[in-house]
N, CA and C atoms of all chains as a GROMACS GRO file, in nm:
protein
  567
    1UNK      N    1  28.016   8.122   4.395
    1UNK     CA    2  28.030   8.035   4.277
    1UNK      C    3  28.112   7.913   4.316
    2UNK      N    4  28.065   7.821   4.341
    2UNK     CA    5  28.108   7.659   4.388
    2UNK      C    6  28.167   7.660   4.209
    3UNK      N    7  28.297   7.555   4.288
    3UNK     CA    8  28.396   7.481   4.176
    3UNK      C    9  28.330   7.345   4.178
    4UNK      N   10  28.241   7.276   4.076
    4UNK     CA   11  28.202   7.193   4.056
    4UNK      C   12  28.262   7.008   4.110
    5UNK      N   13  28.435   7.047   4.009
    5UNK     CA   14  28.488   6.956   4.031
    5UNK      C   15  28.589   6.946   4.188
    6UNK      N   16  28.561   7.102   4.281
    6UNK     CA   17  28.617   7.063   4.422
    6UNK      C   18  28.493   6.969   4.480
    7UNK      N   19  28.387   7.009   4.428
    7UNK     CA   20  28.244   6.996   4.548
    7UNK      C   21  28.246   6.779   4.540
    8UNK      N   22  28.264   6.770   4.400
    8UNK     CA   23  28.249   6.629   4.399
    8UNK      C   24  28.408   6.558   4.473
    9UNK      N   25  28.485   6.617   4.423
    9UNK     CA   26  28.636   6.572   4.466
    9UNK      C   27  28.595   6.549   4.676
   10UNK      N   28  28.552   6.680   4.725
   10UNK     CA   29  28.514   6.619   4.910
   10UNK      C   30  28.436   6.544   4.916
   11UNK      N   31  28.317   6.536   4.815
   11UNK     CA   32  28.224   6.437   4.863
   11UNK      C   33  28.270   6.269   4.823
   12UNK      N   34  28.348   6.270   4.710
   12UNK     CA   35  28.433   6.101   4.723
   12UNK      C   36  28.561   6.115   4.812
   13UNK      N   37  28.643   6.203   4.834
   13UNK     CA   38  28.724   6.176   4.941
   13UNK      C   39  28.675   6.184   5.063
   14UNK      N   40  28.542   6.147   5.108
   14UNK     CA   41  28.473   6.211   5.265
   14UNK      C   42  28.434   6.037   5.239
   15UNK      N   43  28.330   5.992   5.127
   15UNK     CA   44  28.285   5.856   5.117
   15UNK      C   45  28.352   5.793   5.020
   16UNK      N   46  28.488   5.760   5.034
   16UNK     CA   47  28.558   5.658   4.956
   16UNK      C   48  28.475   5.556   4.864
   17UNK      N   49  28.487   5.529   4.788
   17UNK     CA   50  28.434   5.445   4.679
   17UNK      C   51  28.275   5.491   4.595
   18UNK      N   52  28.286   5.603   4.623
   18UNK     CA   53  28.110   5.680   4.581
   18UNK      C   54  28.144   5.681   4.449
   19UNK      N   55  28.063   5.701   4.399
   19UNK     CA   56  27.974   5.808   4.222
   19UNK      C   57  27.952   5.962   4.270
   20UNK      N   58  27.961   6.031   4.256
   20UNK     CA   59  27.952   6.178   4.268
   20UNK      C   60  27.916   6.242   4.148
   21UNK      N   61  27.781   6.262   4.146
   21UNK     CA   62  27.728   6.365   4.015
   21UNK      C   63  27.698   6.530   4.080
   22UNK      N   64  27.784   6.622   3.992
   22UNK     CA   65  27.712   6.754   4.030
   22UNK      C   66  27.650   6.845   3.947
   23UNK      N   67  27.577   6.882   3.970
   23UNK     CA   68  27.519   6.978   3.859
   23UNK      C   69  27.499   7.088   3.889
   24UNK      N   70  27.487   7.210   3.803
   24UNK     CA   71  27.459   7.376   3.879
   24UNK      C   72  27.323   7.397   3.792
   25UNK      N   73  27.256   7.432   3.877
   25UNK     CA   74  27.086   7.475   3.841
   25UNK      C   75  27.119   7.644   3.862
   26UNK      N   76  27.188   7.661   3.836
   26UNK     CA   77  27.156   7.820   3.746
   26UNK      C   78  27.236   7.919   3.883
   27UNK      N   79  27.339   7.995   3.857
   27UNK     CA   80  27.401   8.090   3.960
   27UNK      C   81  27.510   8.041   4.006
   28UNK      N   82  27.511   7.902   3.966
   28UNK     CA   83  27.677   7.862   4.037
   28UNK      C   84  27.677   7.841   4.167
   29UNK      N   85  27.542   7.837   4.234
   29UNK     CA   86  27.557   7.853   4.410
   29UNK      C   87  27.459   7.722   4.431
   30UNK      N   88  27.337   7.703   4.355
   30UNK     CA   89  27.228   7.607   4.384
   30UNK      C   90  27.228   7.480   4.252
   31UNK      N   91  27.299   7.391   4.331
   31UNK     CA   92  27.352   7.270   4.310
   31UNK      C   93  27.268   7.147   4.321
   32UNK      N   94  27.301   7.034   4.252
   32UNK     CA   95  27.185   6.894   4.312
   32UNK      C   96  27.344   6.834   4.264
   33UNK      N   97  27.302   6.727   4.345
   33UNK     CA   98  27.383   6.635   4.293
   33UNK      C   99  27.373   6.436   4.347
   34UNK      N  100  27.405   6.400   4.285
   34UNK     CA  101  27.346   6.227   4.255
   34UNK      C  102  27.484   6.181   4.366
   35UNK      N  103  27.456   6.069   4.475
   35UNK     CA  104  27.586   6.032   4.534
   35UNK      C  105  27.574   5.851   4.529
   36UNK      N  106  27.639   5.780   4.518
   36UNK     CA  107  27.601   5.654   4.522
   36UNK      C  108  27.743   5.611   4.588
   37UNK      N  109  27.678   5.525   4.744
   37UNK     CA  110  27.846   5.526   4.817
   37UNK      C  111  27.769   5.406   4.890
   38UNK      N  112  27.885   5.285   4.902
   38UNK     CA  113  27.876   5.190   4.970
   38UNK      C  114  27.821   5.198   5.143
   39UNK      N  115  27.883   5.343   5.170
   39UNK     CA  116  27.871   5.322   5.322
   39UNK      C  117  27.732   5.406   5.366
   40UNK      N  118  27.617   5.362   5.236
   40UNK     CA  119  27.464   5.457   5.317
   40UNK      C  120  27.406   5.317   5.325
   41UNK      N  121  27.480   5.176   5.306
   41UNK     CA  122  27.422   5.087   5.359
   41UNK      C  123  27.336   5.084   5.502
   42UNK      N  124  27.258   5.033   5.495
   42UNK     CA  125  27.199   5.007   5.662
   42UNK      C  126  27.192   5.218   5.712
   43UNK      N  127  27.169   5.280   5.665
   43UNK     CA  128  27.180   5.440   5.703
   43UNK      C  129  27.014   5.470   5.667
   44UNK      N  130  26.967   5.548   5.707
   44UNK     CA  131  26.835   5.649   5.664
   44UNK      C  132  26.890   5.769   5.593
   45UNK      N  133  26.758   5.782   5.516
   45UNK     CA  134  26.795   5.866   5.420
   45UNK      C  135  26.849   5.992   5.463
   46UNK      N  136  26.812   6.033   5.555
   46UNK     CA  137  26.851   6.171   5.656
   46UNK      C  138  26.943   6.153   5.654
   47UNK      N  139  27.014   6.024   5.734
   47UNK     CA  140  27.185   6.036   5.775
   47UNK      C  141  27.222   6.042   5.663
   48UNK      N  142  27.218   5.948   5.530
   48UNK     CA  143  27.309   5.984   5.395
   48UNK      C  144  27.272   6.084   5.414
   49UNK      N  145  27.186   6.204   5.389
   49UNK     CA  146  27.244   6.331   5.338
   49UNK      C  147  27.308   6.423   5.441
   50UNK      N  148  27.326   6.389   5.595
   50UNK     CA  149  27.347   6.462   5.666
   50UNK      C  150  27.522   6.433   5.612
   51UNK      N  151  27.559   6.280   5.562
   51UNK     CA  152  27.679   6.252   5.548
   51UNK      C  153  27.698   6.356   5.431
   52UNK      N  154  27.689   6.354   5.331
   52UNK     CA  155  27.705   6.477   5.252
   52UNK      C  156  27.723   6.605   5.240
   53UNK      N  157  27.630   6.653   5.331
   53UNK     CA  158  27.640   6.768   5.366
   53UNK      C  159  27.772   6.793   5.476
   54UNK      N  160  27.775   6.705   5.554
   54UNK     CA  161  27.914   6.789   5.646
   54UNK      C  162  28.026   6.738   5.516
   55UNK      N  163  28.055   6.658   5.418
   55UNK     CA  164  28.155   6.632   5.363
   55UNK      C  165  28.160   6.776   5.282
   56UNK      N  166  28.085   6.888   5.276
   56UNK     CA  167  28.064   6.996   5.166
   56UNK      C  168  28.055   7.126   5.250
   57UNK      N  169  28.049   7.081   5.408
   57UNK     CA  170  28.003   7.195   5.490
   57UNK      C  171  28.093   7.307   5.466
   58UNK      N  172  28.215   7.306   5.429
   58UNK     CA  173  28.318   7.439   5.484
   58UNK      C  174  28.274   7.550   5.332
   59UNK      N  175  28.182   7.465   5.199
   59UNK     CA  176  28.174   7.486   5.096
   59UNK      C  177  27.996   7.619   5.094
   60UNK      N  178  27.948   7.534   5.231
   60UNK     CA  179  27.796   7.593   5.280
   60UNK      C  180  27.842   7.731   5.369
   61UNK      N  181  27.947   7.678   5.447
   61UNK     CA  182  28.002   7.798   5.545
   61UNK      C  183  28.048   7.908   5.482
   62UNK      N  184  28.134   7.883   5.383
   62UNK     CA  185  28.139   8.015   5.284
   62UNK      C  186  28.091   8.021   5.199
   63UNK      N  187  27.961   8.058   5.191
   63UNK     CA  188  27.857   8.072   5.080
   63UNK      C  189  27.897   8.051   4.976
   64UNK      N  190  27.966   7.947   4.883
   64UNK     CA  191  27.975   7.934   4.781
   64UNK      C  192  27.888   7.797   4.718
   65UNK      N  193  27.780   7.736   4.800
   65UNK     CA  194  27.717   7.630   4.739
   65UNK      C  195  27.586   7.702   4.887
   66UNK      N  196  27.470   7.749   4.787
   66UNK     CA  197  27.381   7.816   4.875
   66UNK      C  198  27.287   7.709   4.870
   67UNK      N  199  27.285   7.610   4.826
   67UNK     CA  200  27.163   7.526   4.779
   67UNK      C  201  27.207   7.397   4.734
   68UNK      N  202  27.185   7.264   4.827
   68UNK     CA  203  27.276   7.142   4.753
   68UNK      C  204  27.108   7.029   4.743
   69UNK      N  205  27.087   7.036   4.683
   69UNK     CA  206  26.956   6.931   4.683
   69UNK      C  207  27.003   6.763   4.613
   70UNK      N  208  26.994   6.676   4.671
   70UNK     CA  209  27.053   6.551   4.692
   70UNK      C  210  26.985   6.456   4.657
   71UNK      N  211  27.040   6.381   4.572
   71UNK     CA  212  26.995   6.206   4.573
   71UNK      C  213  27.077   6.126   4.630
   72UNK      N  214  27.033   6.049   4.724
   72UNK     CA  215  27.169   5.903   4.765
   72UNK      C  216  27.080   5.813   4.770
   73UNK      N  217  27.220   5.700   4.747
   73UNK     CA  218  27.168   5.582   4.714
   73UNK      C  219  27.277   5.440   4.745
   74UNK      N  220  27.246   5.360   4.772
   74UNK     CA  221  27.342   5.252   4.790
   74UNK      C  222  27.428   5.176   4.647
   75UNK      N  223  27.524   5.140   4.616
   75UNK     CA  224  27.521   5.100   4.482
   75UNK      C  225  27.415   4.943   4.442
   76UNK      N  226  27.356   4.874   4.559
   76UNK     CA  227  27.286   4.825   4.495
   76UNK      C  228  27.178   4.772   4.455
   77UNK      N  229  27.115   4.939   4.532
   77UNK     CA  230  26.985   4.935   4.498
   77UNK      C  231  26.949   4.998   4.340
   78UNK      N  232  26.825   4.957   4.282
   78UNK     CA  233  26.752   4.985   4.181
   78UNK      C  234  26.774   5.153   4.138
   79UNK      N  235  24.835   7.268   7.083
   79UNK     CA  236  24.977   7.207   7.157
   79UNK      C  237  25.026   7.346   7.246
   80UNK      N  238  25.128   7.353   7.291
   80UNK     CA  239  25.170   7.419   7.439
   80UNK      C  240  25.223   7.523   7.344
   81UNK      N  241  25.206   7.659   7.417
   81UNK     CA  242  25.213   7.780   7.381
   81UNK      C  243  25.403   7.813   7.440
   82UNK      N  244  25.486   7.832   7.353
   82UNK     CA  245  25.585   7.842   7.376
   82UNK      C  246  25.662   7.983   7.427
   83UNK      N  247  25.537   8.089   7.431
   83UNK     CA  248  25.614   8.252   7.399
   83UNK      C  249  25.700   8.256   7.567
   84UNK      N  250  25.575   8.192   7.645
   84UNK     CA  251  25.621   8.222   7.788
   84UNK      C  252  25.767   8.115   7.842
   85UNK      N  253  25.774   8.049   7.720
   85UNK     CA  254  25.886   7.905   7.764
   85UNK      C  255  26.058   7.974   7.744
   86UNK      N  256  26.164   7.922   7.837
   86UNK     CA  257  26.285   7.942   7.823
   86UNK      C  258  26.310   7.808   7.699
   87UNK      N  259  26.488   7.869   7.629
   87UNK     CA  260  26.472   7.752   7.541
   87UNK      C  261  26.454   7.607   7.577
   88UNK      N  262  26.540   7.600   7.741
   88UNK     CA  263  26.524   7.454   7.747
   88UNK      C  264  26.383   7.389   7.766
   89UNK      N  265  26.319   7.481   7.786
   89UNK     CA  266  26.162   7.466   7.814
   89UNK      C  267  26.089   7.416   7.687
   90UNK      N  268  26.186   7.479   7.590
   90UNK     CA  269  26.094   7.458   7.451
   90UNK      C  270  26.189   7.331   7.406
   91UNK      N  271  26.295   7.276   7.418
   91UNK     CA  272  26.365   7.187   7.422
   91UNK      C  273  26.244   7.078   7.464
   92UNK      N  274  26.293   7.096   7.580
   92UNK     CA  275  26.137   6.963   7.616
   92UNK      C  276  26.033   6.983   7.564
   93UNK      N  277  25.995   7.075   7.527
   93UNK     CA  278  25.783   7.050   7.488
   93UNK      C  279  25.864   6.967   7.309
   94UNK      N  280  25.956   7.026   7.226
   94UNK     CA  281  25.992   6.967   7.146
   94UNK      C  282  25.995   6.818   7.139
   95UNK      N  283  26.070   6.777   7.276
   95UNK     CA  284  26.102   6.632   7.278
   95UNK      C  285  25.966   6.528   7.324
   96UNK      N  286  25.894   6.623   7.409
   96UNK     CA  287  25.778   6.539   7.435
   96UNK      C  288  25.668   6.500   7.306
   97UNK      N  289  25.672   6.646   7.251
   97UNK     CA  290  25.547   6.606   7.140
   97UNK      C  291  25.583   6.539   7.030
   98UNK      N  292  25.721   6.532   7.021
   98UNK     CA  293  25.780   6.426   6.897
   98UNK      C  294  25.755   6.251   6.981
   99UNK      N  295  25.785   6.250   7.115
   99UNK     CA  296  25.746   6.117   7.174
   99UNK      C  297  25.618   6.090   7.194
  100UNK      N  298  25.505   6.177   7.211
  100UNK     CA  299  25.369   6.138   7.223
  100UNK      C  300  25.319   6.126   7.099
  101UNK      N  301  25.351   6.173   6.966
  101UNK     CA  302  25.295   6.173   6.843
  101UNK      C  303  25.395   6.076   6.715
  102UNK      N  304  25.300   5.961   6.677
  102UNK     CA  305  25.389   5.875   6.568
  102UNK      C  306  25.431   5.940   6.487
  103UNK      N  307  25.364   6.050   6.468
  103UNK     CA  308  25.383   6.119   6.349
  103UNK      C  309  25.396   6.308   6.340
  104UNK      N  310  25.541   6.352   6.348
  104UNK     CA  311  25.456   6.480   6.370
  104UNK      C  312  25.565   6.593   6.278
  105UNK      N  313  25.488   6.700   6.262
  105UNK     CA  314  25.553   6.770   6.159
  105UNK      C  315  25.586   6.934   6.190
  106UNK      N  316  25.732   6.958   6.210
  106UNK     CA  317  25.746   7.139   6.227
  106UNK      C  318  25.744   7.156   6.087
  107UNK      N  319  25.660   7.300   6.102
  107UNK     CA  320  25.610   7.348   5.956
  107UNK      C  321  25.627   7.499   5.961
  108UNK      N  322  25.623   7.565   5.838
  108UNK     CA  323  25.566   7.674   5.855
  108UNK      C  324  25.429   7.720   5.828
  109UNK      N  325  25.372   7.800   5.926
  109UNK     CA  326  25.224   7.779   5.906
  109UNK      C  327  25.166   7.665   6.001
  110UNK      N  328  25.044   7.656   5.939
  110UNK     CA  329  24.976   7.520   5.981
  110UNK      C  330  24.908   7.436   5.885
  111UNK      N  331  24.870   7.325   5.900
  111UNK     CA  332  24.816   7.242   5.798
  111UNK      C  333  24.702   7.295   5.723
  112UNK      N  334  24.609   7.365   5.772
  112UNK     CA  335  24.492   7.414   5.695
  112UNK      C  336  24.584   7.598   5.632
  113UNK      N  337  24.686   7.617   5.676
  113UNK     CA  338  24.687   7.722   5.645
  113UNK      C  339  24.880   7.752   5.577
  114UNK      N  340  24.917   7.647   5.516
  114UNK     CA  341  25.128   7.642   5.554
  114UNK      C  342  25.188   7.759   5.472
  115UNK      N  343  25.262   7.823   5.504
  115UNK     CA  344  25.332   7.981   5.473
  115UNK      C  345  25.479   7.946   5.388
  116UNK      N  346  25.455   7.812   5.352
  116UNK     CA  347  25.570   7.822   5.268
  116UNK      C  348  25.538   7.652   5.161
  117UNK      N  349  25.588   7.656   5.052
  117UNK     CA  350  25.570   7.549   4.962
  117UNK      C  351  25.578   7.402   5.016
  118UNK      N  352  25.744   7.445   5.068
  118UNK     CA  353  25.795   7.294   5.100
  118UNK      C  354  25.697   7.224   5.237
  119UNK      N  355  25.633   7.337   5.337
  119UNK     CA  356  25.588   7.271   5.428
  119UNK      C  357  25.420   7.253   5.384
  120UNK      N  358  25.391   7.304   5.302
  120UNK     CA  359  25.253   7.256   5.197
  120UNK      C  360  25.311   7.111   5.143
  121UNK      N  361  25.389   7.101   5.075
  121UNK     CA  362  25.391   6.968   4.990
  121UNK      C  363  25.398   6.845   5.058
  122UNK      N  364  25.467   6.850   5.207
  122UNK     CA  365  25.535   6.752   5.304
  122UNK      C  366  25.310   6.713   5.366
  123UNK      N  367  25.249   6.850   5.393
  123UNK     CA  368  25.080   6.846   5.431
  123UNK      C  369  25.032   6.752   5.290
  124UNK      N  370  25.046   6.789   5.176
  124UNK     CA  371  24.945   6.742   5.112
  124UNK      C  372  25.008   6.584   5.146
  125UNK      N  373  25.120   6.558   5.128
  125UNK     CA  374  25.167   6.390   5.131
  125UNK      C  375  25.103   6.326   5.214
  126UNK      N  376  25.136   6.382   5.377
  126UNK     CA  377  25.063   6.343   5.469
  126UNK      C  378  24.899   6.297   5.474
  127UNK      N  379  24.863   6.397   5.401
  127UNK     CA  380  24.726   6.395   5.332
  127UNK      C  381  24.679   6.303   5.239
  128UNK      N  382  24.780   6.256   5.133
  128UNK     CA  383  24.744   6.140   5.057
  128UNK      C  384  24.712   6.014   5.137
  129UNK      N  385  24.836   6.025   5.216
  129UNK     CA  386  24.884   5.875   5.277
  129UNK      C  387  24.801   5.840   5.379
  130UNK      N  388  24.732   5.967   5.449
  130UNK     CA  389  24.571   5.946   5.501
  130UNK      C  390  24.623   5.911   5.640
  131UNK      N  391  24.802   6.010   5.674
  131UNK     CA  392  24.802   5.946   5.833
  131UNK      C  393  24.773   6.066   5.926
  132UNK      N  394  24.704   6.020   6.052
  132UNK     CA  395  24.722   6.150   6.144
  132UNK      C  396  24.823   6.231   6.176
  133UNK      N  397  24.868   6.318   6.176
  133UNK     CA  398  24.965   6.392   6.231
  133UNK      C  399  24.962   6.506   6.332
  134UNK      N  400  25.030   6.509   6.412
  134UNK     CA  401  25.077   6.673   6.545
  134UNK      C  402  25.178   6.760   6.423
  135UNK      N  403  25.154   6.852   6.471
  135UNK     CA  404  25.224   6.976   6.382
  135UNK      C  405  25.246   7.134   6.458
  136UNK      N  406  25.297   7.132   6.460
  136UNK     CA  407  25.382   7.292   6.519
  136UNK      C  408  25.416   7.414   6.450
  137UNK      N  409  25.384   7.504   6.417
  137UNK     CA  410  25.435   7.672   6.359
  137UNK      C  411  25.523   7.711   6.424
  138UNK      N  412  25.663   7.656   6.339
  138UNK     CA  413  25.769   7.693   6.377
  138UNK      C  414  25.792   7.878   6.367
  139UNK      N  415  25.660   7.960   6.336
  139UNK     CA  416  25.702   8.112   6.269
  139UNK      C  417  25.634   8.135   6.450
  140UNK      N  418  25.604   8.036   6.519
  140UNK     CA  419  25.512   8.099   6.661
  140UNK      C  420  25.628   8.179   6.708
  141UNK      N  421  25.765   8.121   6.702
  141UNK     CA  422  25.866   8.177   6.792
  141UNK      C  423  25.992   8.140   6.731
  142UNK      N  424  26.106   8.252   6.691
  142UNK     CA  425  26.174   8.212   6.617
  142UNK      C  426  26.273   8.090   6.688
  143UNK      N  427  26.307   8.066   6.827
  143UNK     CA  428  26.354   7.998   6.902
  143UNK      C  429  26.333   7.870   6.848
  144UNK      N  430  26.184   7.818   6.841
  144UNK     CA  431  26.145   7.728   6.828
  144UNK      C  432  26.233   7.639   6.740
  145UNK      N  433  26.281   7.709   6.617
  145UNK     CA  434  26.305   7.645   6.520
  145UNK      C  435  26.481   7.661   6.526
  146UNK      N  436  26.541   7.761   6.627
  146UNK     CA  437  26.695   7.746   6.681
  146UNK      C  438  26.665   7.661   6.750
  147UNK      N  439  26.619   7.630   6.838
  147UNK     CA  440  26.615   7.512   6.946
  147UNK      C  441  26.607   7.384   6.855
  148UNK      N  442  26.531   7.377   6.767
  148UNK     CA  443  26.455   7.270   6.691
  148UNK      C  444  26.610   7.193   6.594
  149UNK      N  445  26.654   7.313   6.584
  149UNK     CA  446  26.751   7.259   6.439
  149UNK      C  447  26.882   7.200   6.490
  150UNK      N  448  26.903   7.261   6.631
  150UNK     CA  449  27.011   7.239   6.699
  150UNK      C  450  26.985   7.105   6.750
  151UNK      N  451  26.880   7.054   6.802
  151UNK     CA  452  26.825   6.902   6.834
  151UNK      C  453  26.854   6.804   6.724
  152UNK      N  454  26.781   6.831   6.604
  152UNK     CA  455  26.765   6.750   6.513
  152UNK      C  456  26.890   6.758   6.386
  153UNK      N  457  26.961   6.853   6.421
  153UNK     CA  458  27.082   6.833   6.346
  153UNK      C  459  27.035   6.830   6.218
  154UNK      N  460  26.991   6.969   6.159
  154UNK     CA  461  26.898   6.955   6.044
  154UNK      C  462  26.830   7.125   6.026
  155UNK      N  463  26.909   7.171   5.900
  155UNK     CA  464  26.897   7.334   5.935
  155UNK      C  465  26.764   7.346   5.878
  156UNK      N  466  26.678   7.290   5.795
  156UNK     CA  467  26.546   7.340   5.704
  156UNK      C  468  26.415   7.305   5.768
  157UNK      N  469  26.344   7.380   5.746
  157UNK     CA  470  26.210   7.337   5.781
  157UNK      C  471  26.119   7.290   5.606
  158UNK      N  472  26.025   7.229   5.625
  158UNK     CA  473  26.001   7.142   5.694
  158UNK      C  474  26.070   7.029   5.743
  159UNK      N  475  26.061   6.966   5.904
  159UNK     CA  476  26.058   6.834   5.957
  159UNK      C  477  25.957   6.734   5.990
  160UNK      N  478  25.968   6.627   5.949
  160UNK     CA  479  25.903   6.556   5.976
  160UNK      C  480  25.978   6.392   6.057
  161UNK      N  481  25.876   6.412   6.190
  161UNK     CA  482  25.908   6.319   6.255
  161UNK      C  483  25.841   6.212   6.238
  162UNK      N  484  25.897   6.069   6.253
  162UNK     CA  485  25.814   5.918   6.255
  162UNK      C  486  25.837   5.866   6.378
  163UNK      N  487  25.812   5.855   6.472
  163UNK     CA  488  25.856   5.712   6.561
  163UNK      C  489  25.983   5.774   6.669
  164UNK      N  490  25.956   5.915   6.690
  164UNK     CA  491  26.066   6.005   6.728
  164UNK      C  492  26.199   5.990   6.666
  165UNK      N  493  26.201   5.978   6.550
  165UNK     CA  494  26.303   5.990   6.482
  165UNK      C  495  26.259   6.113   6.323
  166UNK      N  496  26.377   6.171   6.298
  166UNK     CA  497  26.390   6.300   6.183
  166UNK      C  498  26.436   6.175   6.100
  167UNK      N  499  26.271   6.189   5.985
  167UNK     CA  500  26.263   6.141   5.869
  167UNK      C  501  26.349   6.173   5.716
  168UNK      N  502  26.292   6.369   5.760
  168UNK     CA  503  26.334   6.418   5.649
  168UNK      C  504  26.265   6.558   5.610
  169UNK      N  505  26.315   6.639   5.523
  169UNK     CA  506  26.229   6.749   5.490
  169UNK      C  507  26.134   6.722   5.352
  170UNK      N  508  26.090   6.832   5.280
  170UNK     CA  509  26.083   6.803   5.182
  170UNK      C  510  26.082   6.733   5.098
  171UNK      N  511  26.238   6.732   5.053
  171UNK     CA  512  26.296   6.669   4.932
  171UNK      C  513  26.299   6.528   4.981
  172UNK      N  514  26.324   6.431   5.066
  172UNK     CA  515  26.314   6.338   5.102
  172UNK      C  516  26.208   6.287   5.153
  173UNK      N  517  26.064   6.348   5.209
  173UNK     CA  518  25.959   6.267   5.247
  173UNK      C  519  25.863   6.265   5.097
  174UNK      N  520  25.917   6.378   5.013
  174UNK     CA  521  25.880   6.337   4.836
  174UNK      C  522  25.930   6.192   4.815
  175UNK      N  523  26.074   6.192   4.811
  175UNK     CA  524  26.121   6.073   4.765
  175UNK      C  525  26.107   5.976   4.796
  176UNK      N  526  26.090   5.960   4.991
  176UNK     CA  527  25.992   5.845   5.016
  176UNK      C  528  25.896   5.793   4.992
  177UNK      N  529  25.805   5.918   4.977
  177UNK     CA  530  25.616   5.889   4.928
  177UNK      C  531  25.663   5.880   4.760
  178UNK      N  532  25.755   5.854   4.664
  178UNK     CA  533  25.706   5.850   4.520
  178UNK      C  534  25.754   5.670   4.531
  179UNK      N  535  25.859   5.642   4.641
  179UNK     CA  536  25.930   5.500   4.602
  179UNK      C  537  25.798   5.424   4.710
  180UNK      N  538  25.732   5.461   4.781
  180UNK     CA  539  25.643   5.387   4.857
  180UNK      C  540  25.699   5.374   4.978
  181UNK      N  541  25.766   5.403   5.078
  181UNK     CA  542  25.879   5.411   5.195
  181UNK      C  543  25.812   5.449   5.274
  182UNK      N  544  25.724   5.546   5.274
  182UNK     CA  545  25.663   5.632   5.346
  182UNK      C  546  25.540   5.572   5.439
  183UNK      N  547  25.453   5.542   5.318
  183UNK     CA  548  25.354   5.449   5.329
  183UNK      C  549  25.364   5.347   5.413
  184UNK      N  550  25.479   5.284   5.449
  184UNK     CA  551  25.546   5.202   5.529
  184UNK      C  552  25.563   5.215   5.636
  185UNK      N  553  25.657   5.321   5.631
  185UNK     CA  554  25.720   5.382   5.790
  185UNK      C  555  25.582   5.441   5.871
  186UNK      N  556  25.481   5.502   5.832
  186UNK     CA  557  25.383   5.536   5.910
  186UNK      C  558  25.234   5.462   5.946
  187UNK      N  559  25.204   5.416   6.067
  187UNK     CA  560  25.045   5.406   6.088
  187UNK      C  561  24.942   5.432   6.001
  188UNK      N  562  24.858   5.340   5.983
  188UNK     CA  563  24.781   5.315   5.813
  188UNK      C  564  24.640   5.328   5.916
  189UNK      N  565  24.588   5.459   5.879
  189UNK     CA  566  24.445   5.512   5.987
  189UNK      C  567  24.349   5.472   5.921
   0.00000   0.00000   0.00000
C-alpha cells in the first residue's frame, strides 16, 4: 500500500519544479500518475519515464507501488 | 531470426544488438505478430499495423534469458519493446501515446 502523498513528495524532490499527480486505480499498489517537469525538455519519452521511475524506485523495490503507469510532459507543451 | 537456445548470454547480447542495428524498426514481444501471448505486445502489433511499417520481432518466451539479457541492455523491465533507429522507443503505454499524438508516424519509415 503506497502513501500517495510520499510517492508524489520523491517524484518533485527528484525533478524540482514538476506538477505531480497521483492516483490509486484500485489496491493501493497500481498507481498512474500525471508529471509535468521542466527538465523532460529535449528528453524522449522513455527517458522521462525512466526519470520517474528511479525517482520512485526504492517505492518498486519494496513492493509497495506494483504498478506506476505514467504521463510526462514538458510544462509547455499542449 | 537466430535461434538463441544454443547461445551464451553474451551471445544473445550481440544477436540482440545486431538485430536492433540491422532493423529500423523492431519489436521484443511476447509471442509473435501473427500469434502475441499477451495484450500489451498485441496492441504495440496492431499499431505497427495501422502505421503500415515493416518490422523484425523476437519471442522473448523463446528463452527466458532473452528478455534478462534484453532488460539489462535497454534499461527497461517490461515487455513489450519497441525499437526505432536502434534506440528503446517505448512499451506499450508510450508507443499508444505516440501513435494517438501522431509521433510515431514520424519517427518510423512510411512503406
Amino acid at each position: 500500500m503506497a502513501d500517495l502523498d510520499e510517492i508524489r513528495t520523491m517524484i518533485e524532490q527528484a525533478l524540482p519544479g514538476s506538477t505531480v499527480e497521483v492516483q490509486d486505480h484500485g489496491g493501493g499498489d497500481h498507481l498512474s500518475a500525471v508529471v509535468v517537469a521542466p527538465q523532460f525538455e529535449g528528453m524522449s519519452r522513455i527517458d522521462q519515464h525512466k526519470a520517474v521511475y528511479a525517482a520512485v524506485q526504492a517505492r518498486i523495490d519494496d513492493g509497495q507501488i506494483h504498478a506506476l503507469a505514467l504521463k510526462t510532459r514538458t510544462p509547455e507543451a499542449p | 531470426m537466430s535461434d538463441v537456445s544454443t547461445m551464451t548470454e553474451d551471445e544473445i547480447l550481440e544477436a540482440i544488438k545486431s538485430e536492433v542495428a540491422a532493423n529500423r524498426v523492431f519489436l521484443y514481444m511476447k509471442g509473435t505478430p501473427d500469434a502475441p501471448a499477451c495484450g500489451f505486445s498485441m496492441r504495440v502489433v496492431q499499431i505497427l499495423e495501422l502505421v503500415g511499417v515493416e518490422y523484425g520481432s523476437r519471442n522473448i518466451l523463446e528463452d527466458p534469458r532473452v528478455r534478462m539479457v534484453l532488460s539489462q541492455w535497454s534499461d527497461w523491465p517490461t515487455i513489450p519493446q519497441l525499437f526505432v533507429d536502434g534506440k528503446l522507443v517505448g512499451g506499450c503505454d508510450i508507443v499508444t501515446e505516440l501513435y494517438q499524438d501522431g509521433e510515431l508516424q514520424q519517427m518510423v519509415p512510411s512503406s
